[in-house]
C-alpha positions in Angstrom: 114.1 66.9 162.6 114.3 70.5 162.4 118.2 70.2 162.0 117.9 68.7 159.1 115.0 70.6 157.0 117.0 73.4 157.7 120.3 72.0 155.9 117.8 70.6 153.1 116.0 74.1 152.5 119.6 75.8 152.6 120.3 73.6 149.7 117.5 74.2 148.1 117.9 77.7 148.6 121.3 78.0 147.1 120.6 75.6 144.1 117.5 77.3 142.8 119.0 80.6 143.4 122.1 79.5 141.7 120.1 78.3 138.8 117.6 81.4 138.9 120.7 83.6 138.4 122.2 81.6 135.6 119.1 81.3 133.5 118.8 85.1 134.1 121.8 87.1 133.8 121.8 89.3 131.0 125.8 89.3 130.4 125.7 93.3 130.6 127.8 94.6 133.2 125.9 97.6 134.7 127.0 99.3 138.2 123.8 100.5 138.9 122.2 97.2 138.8 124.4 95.4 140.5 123.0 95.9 143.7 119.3 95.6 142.6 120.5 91.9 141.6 121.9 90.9 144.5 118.7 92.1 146.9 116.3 90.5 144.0 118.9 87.0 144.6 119.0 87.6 148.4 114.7 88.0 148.3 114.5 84.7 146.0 116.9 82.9 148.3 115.2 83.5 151.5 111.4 82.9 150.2 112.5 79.6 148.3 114.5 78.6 151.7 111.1 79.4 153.5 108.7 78.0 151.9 111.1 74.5 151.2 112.1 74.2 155.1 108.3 74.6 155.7 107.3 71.7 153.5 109.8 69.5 154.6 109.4 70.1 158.2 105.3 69.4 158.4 105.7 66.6 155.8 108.7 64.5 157.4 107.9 60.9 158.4 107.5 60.4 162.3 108.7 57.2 164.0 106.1 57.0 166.2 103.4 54.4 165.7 99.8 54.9 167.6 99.2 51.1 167.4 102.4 48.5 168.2 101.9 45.7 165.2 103.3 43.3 167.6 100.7 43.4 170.5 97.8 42.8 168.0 98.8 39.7 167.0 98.6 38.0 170.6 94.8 39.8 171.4 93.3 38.7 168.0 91.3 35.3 168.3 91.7 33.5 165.2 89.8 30.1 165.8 86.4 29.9 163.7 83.1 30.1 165.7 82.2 26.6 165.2 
């Protein structure tokens, strides 16, 4: 279960990072930015990845049922009082 909201919130991660640094790049090569962008993409990356593999991992379906359907059906008395 965990297995997989990690891989989820990895993707995610990378697609709304991707699109973050599509929508906002400037087309201006600067040197002295460069590394600025790349912590600000790194800082996006890990907070969306976060806060994704959280809300997957406390919202994912369980299996487990706390009454079986099946063993109702034989207890319940369906014949009328009178």
């Amino acid at each position: 279960m965990l297995s997989s909201s990690l891989l989820s919130g990895f993707g995610i991660g990378v697609i709304s990072t991707g699109l973050y640094a599509l929508i906002t790049d400037n087309k201006q090569k600067e040197v002295n930015k460069s590394s600025d962008k790349k912590m600000d993409y790194c800082i996006i990356f890990c907070i969306v990845m976060l806060v994704s593999v959280l809300l997957l991992f406390f919202t994912g379906k369980k299996t487990e049922q706390i009454i079986p359907l099946k063993a109702l059906g034989s207890v319940v008395n369906n014949n009328p009082p009178f």
